[in-house]
N, C-alpha and C positions, 0 to 999 in steps of 0.2 A: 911399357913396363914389363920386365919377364913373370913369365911366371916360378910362384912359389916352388923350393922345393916341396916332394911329394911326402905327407906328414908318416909314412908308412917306412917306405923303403930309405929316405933323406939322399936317394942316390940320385933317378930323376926326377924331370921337372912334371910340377903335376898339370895332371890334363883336364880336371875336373874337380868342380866342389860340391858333393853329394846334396841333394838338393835338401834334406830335412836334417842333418848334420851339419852341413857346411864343411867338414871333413876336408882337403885338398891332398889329391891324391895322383898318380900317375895311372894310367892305365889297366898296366896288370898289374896294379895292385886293389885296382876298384874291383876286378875280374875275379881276384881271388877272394876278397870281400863279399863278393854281392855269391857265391859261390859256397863259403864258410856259411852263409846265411840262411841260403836253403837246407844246407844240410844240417845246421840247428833247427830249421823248424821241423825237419822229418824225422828229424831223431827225439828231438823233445814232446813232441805229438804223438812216437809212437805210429809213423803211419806207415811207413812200407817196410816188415819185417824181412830180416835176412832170407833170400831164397824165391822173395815174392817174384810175381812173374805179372810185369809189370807192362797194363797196355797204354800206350801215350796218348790221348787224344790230339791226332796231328791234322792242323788246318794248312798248316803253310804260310801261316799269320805272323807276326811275332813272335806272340808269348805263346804257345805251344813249338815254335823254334827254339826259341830261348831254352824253354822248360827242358825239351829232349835235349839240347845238347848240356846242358848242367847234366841233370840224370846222368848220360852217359859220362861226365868228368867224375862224377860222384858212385858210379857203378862199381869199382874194388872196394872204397869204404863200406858200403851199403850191402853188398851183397845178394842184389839182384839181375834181374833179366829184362832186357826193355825190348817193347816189339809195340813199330808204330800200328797205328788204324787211323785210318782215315774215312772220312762220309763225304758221301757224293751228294749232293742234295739235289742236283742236276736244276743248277742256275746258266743257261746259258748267259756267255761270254764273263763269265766270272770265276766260276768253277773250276774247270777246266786250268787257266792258268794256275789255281793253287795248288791242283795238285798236282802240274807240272812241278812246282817246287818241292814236295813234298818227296817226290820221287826223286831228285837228284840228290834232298838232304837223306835221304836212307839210302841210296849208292854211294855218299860221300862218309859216310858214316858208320856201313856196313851194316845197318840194323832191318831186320826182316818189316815189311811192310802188306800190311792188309789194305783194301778199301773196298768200302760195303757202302751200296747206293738205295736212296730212300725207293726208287725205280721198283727193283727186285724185292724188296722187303716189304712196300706198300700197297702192293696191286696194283702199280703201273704210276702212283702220283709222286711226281716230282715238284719240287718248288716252282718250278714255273706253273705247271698246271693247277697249284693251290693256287698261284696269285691272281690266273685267270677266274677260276673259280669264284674268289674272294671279291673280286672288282665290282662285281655288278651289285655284292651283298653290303654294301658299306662298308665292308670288313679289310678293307686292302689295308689299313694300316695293322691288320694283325696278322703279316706274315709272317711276324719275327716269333709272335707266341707260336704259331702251327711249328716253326722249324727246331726252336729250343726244343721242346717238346720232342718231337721224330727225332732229331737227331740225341736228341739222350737215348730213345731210347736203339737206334741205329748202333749207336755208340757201342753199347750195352751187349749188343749182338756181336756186333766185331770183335770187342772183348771176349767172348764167348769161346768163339770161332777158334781163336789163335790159343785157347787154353788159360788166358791170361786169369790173376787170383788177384789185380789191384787195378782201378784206373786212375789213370790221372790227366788233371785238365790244366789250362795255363791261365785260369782266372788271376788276377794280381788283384792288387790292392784297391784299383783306381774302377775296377769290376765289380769287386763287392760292394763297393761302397756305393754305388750308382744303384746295385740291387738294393742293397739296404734302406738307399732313400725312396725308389721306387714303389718299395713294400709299404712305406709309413705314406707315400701319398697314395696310395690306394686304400688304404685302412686294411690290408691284406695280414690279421694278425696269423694265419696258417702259417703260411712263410716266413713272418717274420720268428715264429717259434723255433723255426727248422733252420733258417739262414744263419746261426750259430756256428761255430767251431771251424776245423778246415777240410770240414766231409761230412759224407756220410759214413754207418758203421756197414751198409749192408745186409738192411733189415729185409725180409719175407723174400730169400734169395737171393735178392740181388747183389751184384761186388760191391764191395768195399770199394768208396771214390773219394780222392781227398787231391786240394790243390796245395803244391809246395811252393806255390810264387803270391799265395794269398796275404803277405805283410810286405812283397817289395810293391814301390809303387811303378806307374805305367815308365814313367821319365828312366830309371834305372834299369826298366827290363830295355827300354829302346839303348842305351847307353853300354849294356852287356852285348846288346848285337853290334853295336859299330864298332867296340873295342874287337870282340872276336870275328870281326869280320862274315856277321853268319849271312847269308841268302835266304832270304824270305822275300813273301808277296803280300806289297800294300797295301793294295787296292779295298776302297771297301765296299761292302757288298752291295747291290742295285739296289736290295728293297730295305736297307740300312734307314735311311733316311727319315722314312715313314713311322717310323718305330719309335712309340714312349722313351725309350732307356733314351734318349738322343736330348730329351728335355734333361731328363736327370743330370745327364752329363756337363751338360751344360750351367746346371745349376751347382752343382760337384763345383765347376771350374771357378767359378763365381765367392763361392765359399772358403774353396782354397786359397783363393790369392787373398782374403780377408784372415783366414786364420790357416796358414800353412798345414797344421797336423791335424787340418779336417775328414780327409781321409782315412786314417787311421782310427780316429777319433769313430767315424762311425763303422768301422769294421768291428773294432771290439767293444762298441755298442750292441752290437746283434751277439756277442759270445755273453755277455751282460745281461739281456733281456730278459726279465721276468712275467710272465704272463698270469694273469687271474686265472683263477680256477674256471670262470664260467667261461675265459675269451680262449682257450686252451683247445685246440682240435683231436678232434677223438684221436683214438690208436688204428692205422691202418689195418687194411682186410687186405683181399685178395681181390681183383676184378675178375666178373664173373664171365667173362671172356677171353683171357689171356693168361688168367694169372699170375698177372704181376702186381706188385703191392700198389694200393690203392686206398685212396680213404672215401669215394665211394662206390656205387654198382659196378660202375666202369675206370678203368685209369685214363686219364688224361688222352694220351694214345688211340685207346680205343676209340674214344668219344670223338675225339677230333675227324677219325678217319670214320665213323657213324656218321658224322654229319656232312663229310665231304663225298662220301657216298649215295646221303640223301638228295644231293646237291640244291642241300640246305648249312650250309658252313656256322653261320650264326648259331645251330642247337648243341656245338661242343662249345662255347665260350659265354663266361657266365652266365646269367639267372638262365640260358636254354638248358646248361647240364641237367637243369629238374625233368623235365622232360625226358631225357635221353636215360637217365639213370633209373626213372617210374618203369619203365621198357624194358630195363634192363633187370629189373627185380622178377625174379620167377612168381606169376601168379598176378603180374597184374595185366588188365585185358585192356588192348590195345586195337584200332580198326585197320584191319589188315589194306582196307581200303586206301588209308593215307600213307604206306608205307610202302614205297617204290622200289623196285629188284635193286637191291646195291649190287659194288663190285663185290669180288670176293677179297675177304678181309684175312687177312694172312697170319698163320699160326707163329708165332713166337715164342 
């Protein structure tokens, strides 16, 4: 049986029927769609003002392929500047190939391209050496928390670097929502207060970060690369596997096929969410080592690379933070005796 004409152009045959629509469409016409649609959500969000100079969070993955090359389709409307960065997290045999890709899509491209490695930035640890690190502490399955973590704030630095005043990352829909559910099985109401809207605004310094692929779903970012023919790397990463979000996903998938707009459904659930006054987490400070915004002694960051320097990993992730952050309060008295030369912890 042929297929439909395409409901858009009535010229060709359509290539595809938008999975939450049902929509049937040709090609480029899905392309100019799924296109128009990002550029309603960054215009009606308000999120990257004319002129912004704008750093892309680039893995070589999909959806930050995807995301950069929209951007750049959408760069005369918007009227900004896009300058990739990229993070090294120095994962042998994985890494390396991404950001081979990364480098031919900004030679292909023409767009300036950074990349900042956790190496240089962290006193010498890379993600393999956290995972060494981690193995013997029971803690191997929380690579993925130490690298979120670094590489935001890696990220953050590269941004810096290149002058940039916005970031952006290539979370979609089928992301948030895996975070969304992640947070309510962990009873994590902090995050779930903050996992709202499609950003941050940029509080105690830091850039302004918003994702504009945060309402397409995963199926239609894959679908925008094979119509535009883009080159990305699929591979997923080694220590992927071991990682919580991988149940969520799982459970996402599960959901979905029972109620289609479950996805969504919990994406603007978390722009929805109201919190009690008592379940509501303070207003961030300042860490008293890095100073970057923080809700307690230490950010996240710091603590983690505290404890990987104690080579004691387990005192940056939960109930150890009490510990790490007593330490880290001026004035309170600690034995010098149990606290072993760290590396040197690097200024940012």
């Amino acid at each position: 049986m042929p297929a439909p004409p395409c409901t858009s152009c009535h010229a060709a045959r359509a290539a595809l029927r938008r999975p939450r629509s049902g929509q049937a469409l040709c090609g480029a016409c899905f392309c100019t769609a799924f296109e128009a649609e990002v550029l309603h959500t960054v215009l009606t969000g308000r999120l990257l003002p004319p002129g912004a100079v704008v750093a892309v969070g680039a893995s070589g993955g999909k959806d930050s392929t995807v995301l950069a090359h929209v951007l750049r389709e959408l760069v005369p409307r918007l009227g900004i500047s896009l300058q990739l960065v990229a993070v090294d997290e120095g994962i042998g045999g994985y890494r390396d190939a991404a950001l081979a890709a990364v480098r031919r899509q900004a030679a292909r491209w023409e767009l300036p391209l950074t990349v900042v490695a956790y190496e240089d930035l962290f006193g010498g640890w890379t993600m393999d050496a956290v995972a060494r690190s981690t193995a013997g502490s029971g803690r191997s399955r929380s690579c993925c928390t130490f690298c979120g973590v670094l590489r935001r704030r890696a990220l953050e630095e590269g941004a810096r670097r290149v002058g940039a005043t916005h970031i952006v990352t290539g979370h979609n829909a089928d992301d948030m929502a895996e975070t969304v559910l992640m947070n309510f099985l962990r009873g994590d109401a902090g995050r779930l207060a903050r996992g709202g809207g499609l950003g941050s605004p940029g509080e105690g310094g830091a850039l302004p970060r918003c994702r504009p692929l945060q309402f397409a779903s995963q199926k239609e970012v894959v679908l925008y690369a094979h119509f535009r023919r883009l080159d990305y790397f699929s591979e997923e990463c080694v220590y992927a596997p071991e990682a919580f979000r991988g149940h969520a996903r799982d459970l996402l998938k599960r959901l979905e096929a029972a109620r289609p707009s479950a996805v969504l459904d919990l994406v603007h659930s978390a722009e929805r969410l109201a919190l009690a006054a008592s379940a509501r987490p303070p207003r961030p400070g300042s860490c008293s080592r890095c100073g970057a915004l923080a809700s307690r002694a230490l950010c996240q960051a710091c603590a983690l690379l505290d404890g990987l320097n104690r080579g004691r990993p387990r005192l940056a992730i939960g109930k150890g933070r009490r510990g790490l952050d007593e330490e880290a309060t001026p004035g309170t008295p600690r034995d010098p005796a149990q606290t072993p030369t760290p590396k040197a912890v690097p200024t940012f």
